[in-house]
N, C-alpha and C positions, 0 to 999 in steps of 0.2 A: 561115814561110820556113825554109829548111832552110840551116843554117852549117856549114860545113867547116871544121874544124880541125886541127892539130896538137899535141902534148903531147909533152912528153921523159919517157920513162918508166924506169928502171933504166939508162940511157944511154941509150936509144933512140928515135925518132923514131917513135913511133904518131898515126897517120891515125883522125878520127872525126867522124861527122854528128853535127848534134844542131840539134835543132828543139823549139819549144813552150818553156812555162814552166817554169822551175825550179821551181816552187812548187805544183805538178801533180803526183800519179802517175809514177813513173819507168816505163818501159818499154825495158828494155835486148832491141836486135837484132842474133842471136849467128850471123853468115854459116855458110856452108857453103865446100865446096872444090870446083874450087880458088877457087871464088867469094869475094866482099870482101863490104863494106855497099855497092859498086854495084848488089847483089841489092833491097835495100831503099828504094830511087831513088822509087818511087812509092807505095811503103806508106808511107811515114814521112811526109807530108803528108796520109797520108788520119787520121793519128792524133794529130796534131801539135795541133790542134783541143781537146785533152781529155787530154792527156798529155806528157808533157816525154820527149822520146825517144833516145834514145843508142844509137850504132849505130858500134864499133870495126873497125879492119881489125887480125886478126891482125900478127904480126910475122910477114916470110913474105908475105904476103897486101895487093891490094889498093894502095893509098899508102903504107902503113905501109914503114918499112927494109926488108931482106934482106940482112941479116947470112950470109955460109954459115953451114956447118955449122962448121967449124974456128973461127968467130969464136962460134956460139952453139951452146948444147945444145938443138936443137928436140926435141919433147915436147910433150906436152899437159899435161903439172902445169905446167911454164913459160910457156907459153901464158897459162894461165890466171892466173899471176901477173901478168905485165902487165895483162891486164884488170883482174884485181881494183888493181894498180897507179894507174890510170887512175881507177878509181873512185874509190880513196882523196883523188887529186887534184881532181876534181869535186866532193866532199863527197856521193857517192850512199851512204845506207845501208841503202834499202831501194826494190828494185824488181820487178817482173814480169820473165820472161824469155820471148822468144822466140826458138826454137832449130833451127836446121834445117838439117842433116847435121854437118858436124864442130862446128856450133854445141851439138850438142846434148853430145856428152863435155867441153865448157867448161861449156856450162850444170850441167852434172851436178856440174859439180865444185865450181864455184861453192856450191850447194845444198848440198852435204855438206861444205865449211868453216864456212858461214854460215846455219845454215835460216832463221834468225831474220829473212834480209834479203828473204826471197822471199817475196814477193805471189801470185803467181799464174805460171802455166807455160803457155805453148803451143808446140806440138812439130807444125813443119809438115814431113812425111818426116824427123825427129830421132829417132833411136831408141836404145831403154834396153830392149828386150827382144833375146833371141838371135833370137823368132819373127820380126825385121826381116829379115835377112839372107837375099838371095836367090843360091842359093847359087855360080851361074855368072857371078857377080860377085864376090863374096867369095876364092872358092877361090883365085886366083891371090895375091893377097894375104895370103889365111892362109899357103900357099907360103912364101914369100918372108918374113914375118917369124919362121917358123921356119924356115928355111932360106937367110940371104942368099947370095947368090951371083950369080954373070953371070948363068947360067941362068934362076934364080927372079925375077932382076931385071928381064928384058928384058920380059914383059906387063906390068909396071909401067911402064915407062918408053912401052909404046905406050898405054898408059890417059892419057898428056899431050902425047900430037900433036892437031894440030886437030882431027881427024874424032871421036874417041872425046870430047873435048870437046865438041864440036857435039853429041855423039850425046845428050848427058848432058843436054841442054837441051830436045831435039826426041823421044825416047823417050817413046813414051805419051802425046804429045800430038793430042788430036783434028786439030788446023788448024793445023798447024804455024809456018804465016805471021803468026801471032798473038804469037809469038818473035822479038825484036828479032836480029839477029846482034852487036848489038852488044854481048849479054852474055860470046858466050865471042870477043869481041874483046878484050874488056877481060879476062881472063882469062889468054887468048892472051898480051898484051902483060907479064904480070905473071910468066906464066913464063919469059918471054925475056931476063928479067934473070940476069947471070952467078951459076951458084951455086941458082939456084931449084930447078931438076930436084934436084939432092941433098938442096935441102929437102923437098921434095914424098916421095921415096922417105924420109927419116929418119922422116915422120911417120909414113908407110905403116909400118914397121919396129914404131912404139910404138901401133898402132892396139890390139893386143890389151890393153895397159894399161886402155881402156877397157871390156873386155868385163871384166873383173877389177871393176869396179866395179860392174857392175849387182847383184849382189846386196845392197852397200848402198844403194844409191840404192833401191831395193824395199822394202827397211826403212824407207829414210826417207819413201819416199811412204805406207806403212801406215801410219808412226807421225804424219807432219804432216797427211795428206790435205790435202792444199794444193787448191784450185782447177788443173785442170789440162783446157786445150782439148787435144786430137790434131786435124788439119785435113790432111789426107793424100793425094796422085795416088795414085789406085787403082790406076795403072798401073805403079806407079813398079817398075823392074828394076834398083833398087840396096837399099832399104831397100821392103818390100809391106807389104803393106797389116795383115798380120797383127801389125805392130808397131803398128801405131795402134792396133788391137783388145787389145792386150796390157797395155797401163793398166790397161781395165778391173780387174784381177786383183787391183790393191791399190790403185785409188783407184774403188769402185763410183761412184760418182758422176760419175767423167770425162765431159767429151762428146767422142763420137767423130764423123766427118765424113768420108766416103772421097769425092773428086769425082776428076771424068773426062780424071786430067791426071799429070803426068810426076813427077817428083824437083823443075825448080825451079819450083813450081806458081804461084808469083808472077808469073811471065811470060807464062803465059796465063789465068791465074783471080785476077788481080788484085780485081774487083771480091769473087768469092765470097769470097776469101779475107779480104778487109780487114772485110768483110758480119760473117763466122764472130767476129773477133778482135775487135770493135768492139764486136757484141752482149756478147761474153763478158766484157769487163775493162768493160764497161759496166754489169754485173750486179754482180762480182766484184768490183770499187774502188768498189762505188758509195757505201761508208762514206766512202772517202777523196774523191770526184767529187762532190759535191750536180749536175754538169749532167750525171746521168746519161741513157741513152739513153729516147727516144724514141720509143712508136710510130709517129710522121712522121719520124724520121729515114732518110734516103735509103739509108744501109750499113745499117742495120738490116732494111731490106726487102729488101735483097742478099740476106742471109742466109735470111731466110724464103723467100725465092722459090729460092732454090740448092737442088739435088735433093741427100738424103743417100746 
């Protein structure tokens, strides 16, 4: 069963599921934007089974407060301190991460404070290479955080009305109807709190702090070779496909997965997806699991039956 919680973390009031045993496998799930851990509604019981799983809402994001900007310095080094914040108060010291879109410059960071805490990586549409960035997406953004302004500002500001929301869910997706609306409902609702839209463009503002990072983080995957899934929408027109394939380069051993589906691929490739993640930290913790997987288990056959 999956508990909801709250935690006050540096003052603040952070929102977090968490399901399975404490005494299991950590598995931390790192949302995307303007998405929460309402992203991870149904992956987190398909793993909850064999792993103690933990799934934060940014600050900004989701349950968690929304402090403006005048009250908080948003950023992703900050960000990221809450979470590691939150960890500290759980007593988590070592876990997996699964990271997917703004998930992935927290996970990354997390990684390059801590290597010693990270298990294993999976990056669904989370990208650490520049070859992710598709560029008629990007470019208004890059815009704007070299250049703020009304001008540079204003595609940013339509990248968070509903439709480009909505879009960001149904893009690349074969059967669209297979997407609940009630992910960019809830979404929707999160940025309608006063102050949010200015959070939303501050982070856009420090998005390139992230690209600033990847060549350590390339270090660090050369030097740890950490276990690392990529499980990736082929389709996807924010972060392609080429960023899944770009692990390879300093972790040979990664497994790569591109299927037939968008940016939030958990809402329509649920099952492949949890298949992919299930076999892999089933493999991957199986020093830490003695119940590792199973050829009769049911996500395991997801997995093998899922076209690469």
């Amino acid at each position: 069963m999956t508990m909801h919680h709250f935690a006050e973390v540096d003052g603040h009031r952070v929102f977090y599921r968490e399901a399975g045993r404490r005494s299991d496998p950590t598995v931390v799930l790192l949302h995307g934007a303007p998405a929460s851990s309402h992203m991870f509604r149904e992956l987190i019981p398909l793993l909850a089974d064999r792993y103690h799983v933990l799934a934060p809402d940014y600050l900004g994001f989701g349950l968690s407060d929304s402090p403006t900007t005048a009250q908080f310095p948003y950023n992703f080094d900050r960000l990221t301190d809450l979470v590691q914040g939150l960890f500290g108060q759980l007593g988590v010291t070592r876990h997996a991460i699964y990271v997917q879109d703004y998930g992935a410059p927290i996970g990354w960071r997390l990684a390059l404070r801590s290597p010693e805490r990270i298990t294993a990586i999976i990056t669904q549409n989370g990208n650490g290479y520049a070859d992710g960035f598709v560029a008629p997406f990007w470019e208004p953004l890059w815009a704007y955080a070299q250049n703020p302004s009304g001008q540079s500002e204003a595609p940013l500001r339509r990248a968070l009305t509903p439709d480009r929301i909505r879009w960001q869910y149904l893009h690349g997706v074969p059967h669209p109807a297979t997407v609940s609306p009630d992910t960019w409902i809830s979404d929707l609702q999160s940025l309608r709190r006063p102050g949010n839209v200015e959070v939303q463009l501050r982070l856009f503002r420090d998005y390139p702090s992230n690209v600033e990072l990847y060549l350590r983080l390339h270090a660090y995957l050369r030097r740890s070779q950490v276990p690392l899934l990529a499980v990736w929408g082929r389709n996807d027109e924010i972060f392609g496909p080429a960023g899944a394939r770009a692990f390879t380069r300093d972790l040979p051993a990664a497994e790569v997965h591109l299927v037939d589906g968008g940016h939030f691929l958990l809402e329509s490739h649920l099952e492949t997806v949890s298949g992919y993640v299930r076999d892999f930290l089933g493999r991957v913790l199986a020093r830490h699991d003695p119940a590792a997987l199973t050829p009769g288990d049911p996500c395991a056959a997801a997995a093998n039956r899922a076209a690469p």
